[in-house]
Every structure is written in C-alpha cells, then in structure tokens.
C-alpha positions as CSV (number, residue, x, y, z in Angstrom):
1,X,0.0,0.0,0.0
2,X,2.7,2.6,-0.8
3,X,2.2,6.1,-1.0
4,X,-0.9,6.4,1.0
5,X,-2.5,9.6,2.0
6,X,-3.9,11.3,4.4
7,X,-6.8,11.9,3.0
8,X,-7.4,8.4,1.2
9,X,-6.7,6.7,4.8
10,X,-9.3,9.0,6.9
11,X,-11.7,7.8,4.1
12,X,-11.8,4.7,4.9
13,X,-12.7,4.9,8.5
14,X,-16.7,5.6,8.1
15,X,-18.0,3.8,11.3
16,X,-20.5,4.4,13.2
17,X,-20.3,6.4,16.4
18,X,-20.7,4.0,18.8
19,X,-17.7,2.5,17.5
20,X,-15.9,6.0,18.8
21,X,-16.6,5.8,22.1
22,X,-14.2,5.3,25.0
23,X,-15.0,3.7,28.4
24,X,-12.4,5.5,30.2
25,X,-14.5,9.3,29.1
26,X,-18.1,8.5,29.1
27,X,-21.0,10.8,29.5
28,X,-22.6,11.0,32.9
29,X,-24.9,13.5,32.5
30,X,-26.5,15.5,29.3
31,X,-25.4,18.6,29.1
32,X,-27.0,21.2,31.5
33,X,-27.7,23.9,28.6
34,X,-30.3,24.5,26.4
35,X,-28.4,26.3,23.2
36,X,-30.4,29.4,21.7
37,X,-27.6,30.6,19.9
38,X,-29.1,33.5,18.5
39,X,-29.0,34.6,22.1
40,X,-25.3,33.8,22.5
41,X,-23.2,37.0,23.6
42,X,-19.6,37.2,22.6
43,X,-17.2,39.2,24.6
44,X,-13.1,39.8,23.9
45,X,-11.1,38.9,26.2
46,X,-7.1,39.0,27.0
47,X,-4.2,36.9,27.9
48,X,-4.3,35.0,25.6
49,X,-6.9,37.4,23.1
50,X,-10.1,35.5,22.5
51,X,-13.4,35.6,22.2
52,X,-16.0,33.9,25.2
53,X,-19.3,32.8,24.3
54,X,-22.4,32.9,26.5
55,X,-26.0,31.8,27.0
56,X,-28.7,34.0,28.0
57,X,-28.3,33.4,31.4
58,X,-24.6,34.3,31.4
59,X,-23.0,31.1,31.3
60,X,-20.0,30.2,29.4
61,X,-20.6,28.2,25.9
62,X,-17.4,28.3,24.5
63,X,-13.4,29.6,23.9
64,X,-12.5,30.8,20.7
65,X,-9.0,31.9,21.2
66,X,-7.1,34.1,18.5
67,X,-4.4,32.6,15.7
68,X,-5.8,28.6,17.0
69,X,-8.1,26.5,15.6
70,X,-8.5,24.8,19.4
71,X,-11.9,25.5,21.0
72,X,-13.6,24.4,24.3
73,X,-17.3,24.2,24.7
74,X,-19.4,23.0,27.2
75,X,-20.6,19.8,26.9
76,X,-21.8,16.2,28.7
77,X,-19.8,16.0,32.3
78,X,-17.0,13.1,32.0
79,X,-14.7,11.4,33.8
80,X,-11.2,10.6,33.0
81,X,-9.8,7.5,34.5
82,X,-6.8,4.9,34.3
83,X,-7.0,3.1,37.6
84,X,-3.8,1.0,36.8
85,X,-1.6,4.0,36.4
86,X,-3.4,6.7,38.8
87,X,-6.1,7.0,41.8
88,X,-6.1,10.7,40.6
89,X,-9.6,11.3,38.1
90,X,-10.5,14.2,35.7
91,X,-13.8,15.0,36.1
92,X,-14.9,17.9,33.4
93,X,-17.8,19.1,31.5
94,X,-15.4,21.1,29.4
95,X,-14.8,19.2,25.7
96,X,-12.1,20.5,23.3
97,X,-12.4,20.4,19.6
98,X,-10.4,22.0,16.4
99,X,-12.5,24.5,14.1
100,X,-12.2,24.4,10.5
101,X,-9.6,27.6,10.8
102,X,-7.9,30.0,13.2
103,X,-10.4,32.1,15.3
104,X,-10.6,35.6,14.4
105,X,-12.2,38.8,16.4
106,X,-15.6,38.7,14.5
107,X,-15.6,35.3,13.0
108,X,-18.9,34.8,14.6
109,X,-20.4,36.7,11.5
110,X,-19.3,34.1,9.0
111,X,-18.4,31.0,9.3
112,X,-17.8,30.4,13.3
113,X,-21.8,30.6,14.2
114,X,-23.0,28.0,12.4
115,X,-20.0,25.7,13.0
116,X,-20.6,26.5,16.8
117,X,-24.5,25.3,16.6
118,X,-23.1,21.9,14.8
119,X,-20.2,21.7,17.7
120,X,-21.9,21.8,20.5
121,X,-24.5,19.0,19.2
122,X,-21.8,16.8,18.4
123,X,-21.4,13.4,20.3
124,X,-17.9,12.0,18.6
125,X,-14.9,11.7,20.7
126,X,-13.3,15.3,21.0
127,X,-9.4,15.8,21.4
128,X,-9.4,14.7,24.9
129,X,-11.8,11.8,24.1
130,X,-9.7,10.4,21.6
131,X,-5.9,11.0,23.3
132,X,-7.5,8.8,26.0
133,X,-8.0,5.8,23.2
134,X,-4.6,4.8,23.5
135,X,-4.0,4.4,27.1
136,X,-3.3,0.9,28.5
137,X,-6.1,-1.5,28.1
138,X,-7.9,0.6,25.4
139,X,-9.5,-1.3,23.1
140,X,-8.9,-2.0,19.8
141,X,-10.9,0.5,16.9
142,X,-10.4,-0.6,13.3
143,X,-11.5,0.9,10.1
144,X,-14.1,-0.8,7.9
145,X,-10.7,-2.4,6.2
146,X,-9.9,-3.8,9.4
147,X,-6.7,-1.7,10.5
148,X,-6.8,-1.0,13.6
149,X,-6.5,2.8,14.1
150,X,-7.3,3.1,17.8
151,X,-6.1,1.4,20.9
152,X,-3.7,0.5,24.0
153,X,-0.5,2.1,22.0
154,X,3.7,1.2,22.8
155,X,6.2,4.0,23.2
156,X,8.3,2.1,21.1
157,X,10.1,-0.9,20.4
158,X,12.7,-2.2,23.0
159,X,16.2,-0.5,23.1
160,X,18.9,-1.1,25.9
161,X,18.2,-2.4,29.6
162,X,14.6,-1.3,29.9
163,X,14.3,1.2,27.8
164,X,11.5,2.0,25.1
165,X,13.6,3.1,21.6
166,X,12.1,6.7,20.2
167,X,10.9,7.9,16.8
168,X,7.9,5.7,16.0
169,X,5.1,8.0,14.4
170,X,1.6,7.7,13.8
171,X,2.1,5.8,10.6
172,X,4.1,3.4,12.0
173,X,1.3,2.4,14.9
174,X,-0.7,2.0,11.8
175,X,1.6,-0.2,10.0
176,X,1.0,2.0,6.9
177,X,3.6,3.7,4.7
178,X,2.7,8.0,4.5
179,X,2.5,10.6,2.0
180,X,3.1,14.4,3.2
181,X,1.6,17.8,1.4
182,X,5.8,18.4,0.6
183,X,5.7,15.0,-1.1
184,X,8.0,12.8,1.0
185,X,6.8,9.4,1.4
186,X,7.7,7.7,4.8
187,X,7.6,3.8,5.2
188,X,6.1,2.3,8.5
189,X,9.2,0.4,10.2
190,X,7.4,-3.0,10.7
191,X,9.5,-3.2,14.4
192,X,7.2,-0.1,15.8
193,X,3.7,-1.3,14.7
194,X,1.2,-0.1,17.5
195,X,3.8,2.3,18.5
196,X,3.9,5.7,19.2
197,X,6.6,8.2,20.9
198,X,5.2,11.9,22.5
199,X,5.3,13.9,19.3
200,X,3.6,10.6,17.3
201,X,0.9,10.5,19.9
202,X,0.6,14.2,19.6
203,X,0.8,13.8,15.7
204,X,-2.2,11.4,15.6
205,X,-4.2,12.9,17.8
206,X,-4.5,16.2,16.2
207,X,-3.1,15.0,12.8
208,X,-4.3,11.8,11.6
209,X,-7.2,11.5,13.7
210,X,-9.0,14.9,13.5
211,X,-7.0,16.8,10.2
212,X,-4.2,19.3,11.2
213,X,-2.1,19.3,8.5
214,X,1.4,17.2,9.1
215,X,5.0,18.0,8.6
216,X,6.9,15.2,7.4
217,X,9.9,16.4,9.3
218,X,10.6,19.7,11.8
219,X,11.1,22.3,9.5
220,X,12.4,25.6,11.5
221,X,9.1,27.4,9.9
222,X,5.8,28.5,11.9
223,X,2.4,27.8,9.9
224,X,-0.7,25.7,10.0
225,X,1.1,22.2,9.9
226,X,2.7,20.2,13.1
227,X,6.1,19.4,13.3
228,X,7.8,15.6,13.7
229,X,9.5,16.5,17.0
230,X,8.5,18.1,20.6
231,X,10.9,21.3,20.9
232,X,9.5,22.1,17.7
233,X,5.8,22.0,18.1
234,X,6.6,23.7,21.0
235,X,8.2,26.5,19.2
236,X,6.6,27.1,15.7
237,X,3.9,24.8,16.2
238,X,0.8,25.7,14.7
239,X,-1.8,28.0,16.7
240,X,0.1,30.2,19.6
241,X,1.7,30.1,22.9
242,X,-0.6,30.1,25.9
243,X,2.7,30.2,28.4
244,X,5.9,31.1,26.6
245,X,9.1,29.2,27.0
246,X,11.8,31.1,29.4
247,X,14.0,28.2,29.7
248,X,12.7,27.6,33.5
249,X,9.8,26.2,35.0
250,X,6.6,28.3,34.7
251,X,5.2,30.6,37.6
252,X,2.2,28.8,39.5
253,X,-0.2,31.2,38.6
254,X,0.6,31.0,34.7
255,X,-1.1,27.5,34.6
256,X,-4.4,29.3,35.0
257,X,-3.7,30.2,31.4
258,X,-4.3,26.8,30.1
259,X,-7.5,25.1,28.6
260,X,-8.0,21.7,28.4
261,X,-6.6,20.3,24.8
262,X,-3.6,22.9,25.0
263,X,-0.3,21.2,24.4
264,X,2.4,21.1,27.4
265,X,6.4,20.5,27.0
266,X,9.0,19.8,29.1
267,X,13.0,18.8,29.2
268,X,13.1,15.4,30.7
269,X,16.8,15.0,30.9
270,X,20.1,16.6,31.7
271,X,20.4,17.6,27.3
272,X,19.1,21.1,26.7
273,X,16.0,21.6,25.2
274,X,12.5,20.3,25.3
275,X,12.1,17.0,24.9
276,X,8.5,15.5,25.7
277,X,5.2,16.4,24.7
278,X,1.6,16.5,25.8
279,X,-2.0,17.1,26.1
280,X,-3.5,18.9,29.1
281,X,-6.6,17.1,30.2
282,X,-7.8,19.1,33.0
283,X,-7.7,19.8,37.5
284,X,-7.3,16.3,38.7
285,X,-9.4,15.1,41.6
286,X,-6.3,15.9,43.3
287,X,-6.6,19.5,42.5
288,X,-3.5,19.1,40.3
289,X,-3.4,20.3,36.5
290,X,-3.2,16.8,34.7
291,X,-1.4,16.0,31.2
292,X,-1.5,12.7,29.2
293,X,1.2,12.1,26.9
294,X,3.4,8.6,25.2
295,X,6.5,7.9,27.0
296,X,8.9,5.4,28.0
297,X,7.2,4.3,31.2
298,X,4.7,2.7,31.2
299,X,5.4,2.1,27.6
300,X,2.4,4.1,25.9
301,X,-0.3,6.8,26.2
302,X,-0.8,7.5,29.9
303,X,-2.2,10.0,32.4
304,X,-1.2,7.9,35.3
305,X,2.0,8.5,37.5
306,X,4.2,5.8,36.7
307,X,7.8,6.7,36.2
308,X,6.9,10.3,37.0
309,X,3.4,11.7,38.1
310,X,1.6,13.4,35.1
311,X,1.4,17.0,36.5
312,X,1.8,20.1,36.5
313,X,2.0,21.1,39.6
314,X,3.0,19.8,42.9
315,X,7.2,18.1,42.9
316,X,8.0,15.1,40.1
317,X,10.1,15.1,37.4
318,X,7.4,16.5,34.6
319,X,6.8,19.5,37.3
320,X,10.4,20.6,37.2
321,X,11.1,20.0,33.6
322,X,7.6,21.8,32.2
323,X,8.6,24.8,30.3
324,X,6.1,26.3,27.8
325,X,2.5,25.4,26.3
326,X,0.7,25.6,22.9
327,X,-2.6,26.0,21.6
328,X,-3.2,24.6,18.3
C-alpha cells in the first residue's frame, strides 16, 4: 500500500459512532444547557486574546481563542480514569475540539456561528476523548478495512536495559507507509507497529485523527502544519503560545492560562531543550493540572503517575522540567 494519503486513509474509517466511544470518558450526565444561539453574547477577552461565548443566562458556551483552531465548549460531564496507572480522576464538562480555521475577532459573523451550533451538538470523541484511546487496556478501533487505528498504543520498540527506543510515528502504529503535502513518502518500520513516541501521539491525535495538517519532518518554519518533534511543536507549532518558554519552569499562577486540549512541553533529561510532549486534560481530583502524553514508562499513552506523576503542579520530574505550552 505505498504512498498512502492522508486523505485516502481517513476515508476509509466511516464507522458508526458508537464505535468511537471510550470507556475510560463516558458521559454521565446530558449537558445542563439548552443552546439558543441567537441569544449567544460574545465578549473579547485578553491573555491570551479571545473571544468567550455565553448563554442568555450568562454562562460560558465556549473559547474561541485568536491565531488557534482549538476550542472548548461546554458539553456532557465526564470522567477521565486509568486506575492501573493513577487514583487521581479528571472529572470535566469542558470538551475541546479543532474548528475548521484560526479564530478571528468577528468570525462569529461568518463561518464560526453555524459551525458552533453543529459543535456543540456533536457526540464523537473530541481531542481529549480520543488522546485517551490509546491508554493501557484501550481497546482495539479498526476501520471498515480492518486496521486498527485506535487502541492500548507502545512508546516504542525495545532498546537497551529497559528502555523503550524513540521515533515511531503515527504511521508506524498503523503499520501504513505515508504521503506528506511536501511530497516525502515515509515507510512504517514493521519493528514499531502499534507504537507511538510523545510527538507521534501528539501527531495522531491532532493530525491523523481529527485533520491538522502534518509535517513530514521539523522544518524551522511557523504555519498551519505540526512538526515531527516536541521542541518544535513547541516552538513554531501551529496556533500560539498560551505560556511562553523562558528556559525555566513556569510561575504557578501561569497554569491558569491553560485550557484543556492545550499542548504542554518539558525537558526530561540533563540535554538542553525540550524533549516531551503533551495534552493537558484538566484539574485532577487531586486539585492538580493533569497532562497525558506517550512515553517510556509505562510504555504508551498515559495520564497515570508511573515513572513520573503526570502533573503540572506539585514536585515530580514533569513539574520541574515543564517549560512552555501551545494552543493549536
């Protein structure tokens, strides 16, 4: 199957939506709103600039936030869980999704209104929804061809001692050789099938999964498309910075910043640089801002604490080495 696409792959995946669900992220309740979005407000607001939707009765609807195609909307109250890796839950009625294009002041006059009604109806996984469909014990989710194209995901293949080898992207976890816009065709390396390292998790998740356009390397360029590797999502990235890189760790108060489906980066080792990726899920049950992200330990997808507690906050390893954030 060489040379496949992006687009000829996501074709093939017409299933139904119950076959998009996750376990680990259901619905509890139906969401408390009724949506009369003719009598939606929309007020600017800084820090990052954006735009905040809300109901009649003053209630936040959504975040539309300048330069990103990331939103967050109200929605169904879930729970996020992975009892084998955490106690800590993420409990949130808050559901992330990407718009067709980069919010603009005033983009509720064109295209951004209707898209909001269809949005907020919607029942498929979001961002957060699907990042958790690759955690340990996920199940499998194939395509009506019968690749599988969801579920429990490696870091990568085994390398020295017990370490998990980098550089396995989404193609390779799909076993599928991939076309980029620039032309370059990579193959899937047969060793890393059902694998994925931080930046390949992130690179599914956004890319192959819900349509940001994909880099086929990390070209030192900012624009619409995500990179191959973490330090440079993190730094030309499409979308903006929610908490810019200083080279240290982050003030407390800065994480207040963040929305739930931002990106989150750290340096993980004693090299310079960022080195890991992430997706912010949400305030723990612990009162701690929780990320999920592919790495080493446990070998995969994980919001649990495993070789390092996935927080922001508090004392572990990701704490001290968080630098920056993005919103796509």
């Amino acid at each position: 199957m060489a040379g496949t696409s992006y687009q000829a792959l996501r074709s093939l995946k017409a299933l139904p939506a119950a076959a998009e669900t996750t376990p680990t992220a259901t619905p509890t309740t139906a969401a408390p709103l009724s949506f009369d979005v003719e009598k939606f407000t929309y007020t600017r607001a800084a820090n990052p600039a954006r735009t905040l939707v809300h109901d009649e009765k003053k209630r936040l609807v959504a975040t539309f936030t300048d330069k990103a195609r990331t939103v967050t909307l109200v929605g169904p109250k879930r729970v996020f869980a992975e009892p084998e890796g955490t106690g800590a839950t993420v409990t949130s009625t808050t559901w992330a999704r990407l718009a067709p294009q980069p919010w603009a002041a005033g983009a509720e006059q064109g295209w951004a209104k209707p898209w909001l009604v269809t949005a907020l109806q919607d029942t498929k996984p979001d961002i957060l929804g699907i990042a958790m469909q690759y955690i340990q014990g996920a199940r499998d989710i194939v395509d009506t061809h019968g690749r599988r194209y969801a579920g429990n995901a490696s870091f990568g293949p085994p390398g020295v001692g017990a370490l998990r080898l980098e550089a396995s992207d989404f193609y390779d976890y799909l076993g599928v050789p991939w076309t980029f816009p620039d032309g370059r065709t990579k193959p899937a390396d047969k060793a890393r099938l059902g694998a994925m390292d931080c930046s390949g998790y992130l690179r599914m998740v956004f890319g192959y999964r819900l349509g940001l356009p994909l880099m086929s390397k990390s070209e030192p360029r900012p624009g619409p498309a995500m990179p191959r590797r973490a330090y440079a999502m993190a730094a030309y990235g499409p979308g903006i910075s929610v908490i810019p890189d200083r080279n240290v760790r982050p003030a407390l108060a800065s994480l207040g910043a963040l929305l739930p489906g931002d990106t989150v980066y750290f340096i993980t080792d004693a090299e310079p640089g960022i080195d890991h990726s992430g997706i912010f899920l949400g305030i723990d049950s612990e009162g701690k801002h929780r990320f999920i992200s592919s790495r080493g330990g446990p070998d995969g997808p994980t919001m649990g604490d495993v070789a390092g507690k996935s927080v922001l906050d508090g004392d572990s390893m990701f704490t001290r080495g968080f630098r920056t954030a993005r919103r796509f």
